[in-house]
N, C-alpha and C positions, 0 to 999 in steps of 0.2 A: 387226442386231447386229454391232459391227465388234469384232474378237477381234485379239489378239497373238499373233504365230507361234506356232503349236503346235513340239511335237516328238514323234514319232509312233516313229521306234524307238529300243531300247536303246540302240545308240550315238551316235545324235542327241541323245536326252534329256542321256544323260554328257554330252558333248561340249560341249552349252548351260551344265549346269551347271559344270561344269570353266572354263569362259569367262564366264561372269558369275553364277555364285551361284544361279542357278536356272533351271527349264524347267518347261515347260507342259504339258501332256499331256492330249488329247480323249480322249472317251469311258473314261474311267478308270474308271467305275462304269457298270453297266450298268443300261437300263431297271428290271428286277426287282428290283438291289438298290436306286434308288434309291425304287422303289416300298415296299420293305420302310422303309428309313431313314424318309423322308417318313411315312410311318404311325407307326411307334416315335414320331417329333416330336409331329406329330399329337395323338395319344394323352396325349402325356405333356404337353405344352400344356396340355389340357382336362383330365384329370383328377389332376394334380399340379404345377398350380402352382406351388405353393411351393417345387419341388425348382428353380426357375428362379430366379436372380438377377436381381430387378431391374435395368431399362435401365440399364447403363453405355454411354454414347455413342450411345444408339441400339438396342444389342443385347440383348437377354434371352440366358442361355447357363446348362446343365447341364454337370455330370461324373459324375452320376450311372448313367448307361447303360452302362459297364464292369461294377459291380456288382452291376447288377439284369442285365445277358443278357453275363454273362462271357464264354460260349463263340462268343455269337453274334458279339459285337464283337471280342471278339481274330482272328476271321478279317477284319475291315474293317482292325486295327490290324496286323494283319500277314498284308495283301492280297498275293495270290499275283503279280499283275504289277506292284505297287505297291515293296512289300517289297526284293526283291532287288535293287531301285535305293539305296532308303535303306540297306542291306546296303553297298550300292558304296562310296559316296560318303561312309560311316562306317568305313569298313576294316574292314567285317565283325563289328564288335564294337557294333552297337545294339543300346541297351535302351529300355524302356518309361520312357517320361518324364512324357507327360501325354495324356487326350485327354477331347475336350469336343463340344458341340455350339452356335451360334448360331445365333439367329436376329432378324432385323429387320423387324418388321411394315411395310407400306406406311406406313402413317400416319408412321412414324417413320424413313425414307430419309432424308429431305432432314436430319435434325438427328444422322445417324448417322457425319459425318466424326470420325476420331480423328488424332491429332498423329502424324507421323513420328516411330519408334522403334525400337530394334530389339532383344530378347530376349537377356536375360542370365540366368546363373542365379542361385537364390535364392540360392544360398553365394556367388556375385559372383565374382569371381576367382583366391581365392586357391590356391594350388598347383594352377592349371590356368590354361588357355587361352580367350580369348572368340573366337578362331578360331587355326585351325593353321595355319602355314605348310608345315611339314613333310606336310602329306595334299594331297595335288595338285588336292582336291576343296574345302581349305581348313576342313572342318567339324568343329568337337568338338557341335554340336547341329545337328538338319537337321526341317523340319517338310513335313505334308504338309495343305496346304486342298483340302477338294473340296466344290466346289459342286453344294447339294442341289437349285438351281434355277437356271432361266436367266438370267444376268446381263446384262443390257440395257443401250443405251445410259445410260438413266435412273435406274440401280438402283445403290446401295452397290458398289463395287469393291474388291479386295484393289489394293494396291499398292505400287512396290519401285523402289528406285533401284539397278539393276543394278552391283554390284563395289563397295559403300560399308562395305563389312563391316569394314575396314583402320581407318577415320576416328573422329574420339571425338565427332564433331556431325555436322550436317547440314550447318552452312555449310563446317566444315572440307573435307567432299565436297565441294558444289560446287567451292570453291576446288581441289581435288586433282584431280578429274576433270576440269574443265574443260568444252571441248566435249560429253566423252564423257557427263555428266552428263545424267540421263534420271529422270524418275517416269514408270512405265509402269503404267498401269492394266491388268488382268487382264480382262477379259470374255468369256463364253462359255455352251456350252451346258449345265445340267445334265449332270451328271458328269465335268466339268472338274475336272482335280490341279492345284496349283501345288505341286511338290517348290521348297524351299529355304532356305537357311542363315540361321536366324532371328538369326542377329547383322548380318544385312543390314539396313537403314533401310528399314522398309515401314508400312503405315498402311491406313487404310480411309476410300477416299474416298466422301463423300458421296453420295447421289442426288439426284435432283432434286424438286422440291416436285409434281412432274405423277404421278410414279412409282406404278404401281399394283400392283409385284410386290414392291420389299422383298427381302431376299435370305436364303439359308439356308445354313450351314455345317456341315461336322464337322472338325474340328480334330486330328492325330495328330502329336506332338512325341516323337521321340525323342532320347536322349544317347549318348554313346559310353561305353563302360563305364571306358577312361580319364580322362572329365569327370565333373566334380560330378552328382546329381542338377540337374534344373532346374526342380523344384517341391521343395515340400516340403507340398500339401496333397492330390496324387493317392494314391489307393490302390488295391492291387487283390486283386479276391476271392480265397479259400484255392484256388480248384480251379486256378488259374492260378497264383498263385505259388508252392503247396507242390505242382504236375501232376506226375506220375509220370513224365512225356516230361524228359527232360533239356532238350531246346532250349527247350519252353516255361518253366522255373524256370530257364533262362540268364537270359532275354529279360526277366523279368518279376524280378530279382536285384536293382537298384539300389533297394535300401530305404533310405528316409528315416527319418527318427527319427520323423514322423506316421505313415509305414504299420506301424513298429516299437508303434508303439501302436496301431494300430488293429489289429496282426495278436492283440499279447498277451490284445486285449478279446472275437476273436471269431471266430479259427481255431480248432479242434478238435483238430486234428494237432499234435504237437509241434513245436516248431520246430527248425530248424538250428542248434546251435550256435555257428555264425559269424553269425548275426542276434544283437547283444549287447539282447537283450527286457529282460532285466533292468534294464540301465543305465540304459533310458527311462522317467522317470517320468511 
């Protein structure tokens, strides 16, 4: 299995990201938890189907798993060694944006390549940034993939053209970057992080037609509390966005006019007055 330089401490990790838009980071999840994840999938594969999206590109994917084990997943979404990197490189002001799970069965590697893109938010751009210049980390959104399995030569890859985050195409990058221009496929062992700034051109390449592993994701997107929401179809359960902890109702604050109705149909607690519940029909 041939991987892409890791970056293995806090300052390394910064240092990669500050210089091109992202870093790598082994053993991010530990055996146990990815034994817990993998099971949760598992599980929720075989006996709830339907909560899974039909293959787009290849992948079946959930968002369900926030609101069915809230407390279990807000420790994955805001991972103790994980965390205070996306902390960093958002100046301290991330919030809860999205988080998901994929996955790609064997059968379906080889027809799983997606087109080089890179993540904007639902509200688009208006009175905000699709990157900062002003944050030395460049980010008003930053995500984090961790692989729920081993990604092999032969298997689906995340992938990213390092520093493209500036350019309004692909070709415009080539042309900008020049030599510097690079697709860097991602490969490695289960529990593998790619932290990075999802306005970077990144994609999922393909595997091969031999491939017998197929790859498995979880997915944690957050915004800066200065940027737009960057979904408008995530929601999160009452015990986490209306928590008694102040840091946890920071974290989990940037409400959408969908979590504005989903909280009106089925939180218990009153809500804060600065959520305008009413306005949303």
């Amino acid at each position: 299995m041939t991987t892409h330089a890791f970056q293995t401490t806090k300052e390394d990790i910064l240092a990669h990201y500050k210089a091109n838009g992202f870093a790598v980071i082994p053993n991010a999840l530990t055996r146990e938890e990815l034994d817990y994840l993998n099971g949760l999938v598992e599980t929720s594969l075989k006996e709830s189907p339907e909560k899974w999206h039909k293959p787009i590109e290849g992948a079946v994917g959930t968002g369900v798993m926030l609101e069915k084990y809230p407390l279990e997943m807000d420790t994955f979404i805001r991972h103790p060694r994980i965390f205070p990197l996306i902390q960093e490189v958002l100046l301290g002001e991330a919030r809860f944006a999205q988080f998901d799970f994929r996955d790609v069965a064997p059968e379906r590697a080889s027809s799983s390549e997606m087109h080089f893109h890179r993540d904007i938010s639902y509200y688009g751009t208006i009175g905000g940034k699709i990157f900062d210049p002003e944050n030395p980390y460049i980010s008003t959104y930053a995500c984090v993939i961790y692989y729920l399995s081993d990604v092999h030569e032969c298997c689906p890859a995340f992938c990213l053209v390092p520093n493209s985050h500036t350019y309004g195409s692909l070709d415009e990058a080539k042309e900008g970057l020049g030599d510097a221009y690079e697709e860097i496929p991602i490969r490695g062992q289960a529990g593998t992080a790619v932290l990075y700034n999802i306005t970077t051109y990144h994609t999922r390449k393909g595997g091969r037609e031999d491939c017998t592993h197929g790859r498995r994701t979880m997915h944690n997107y957050h915004s800066r509390a200065t940027s737009y929401p960057l979904t408008n179809w995530a929601t999160v359960p009452e015990v986490l966005a209306l928590s008694d902890d102040h840091d946890t109702r920071l974290f989990y604050s940037q409400w959408t006019p969908n979590q504005i109705k989903f909280a009106r149909e089925h939180y218990t607690k009153p809500i804060p007055p600065y959520y305008p519940v009413n306005m949303v029909k």
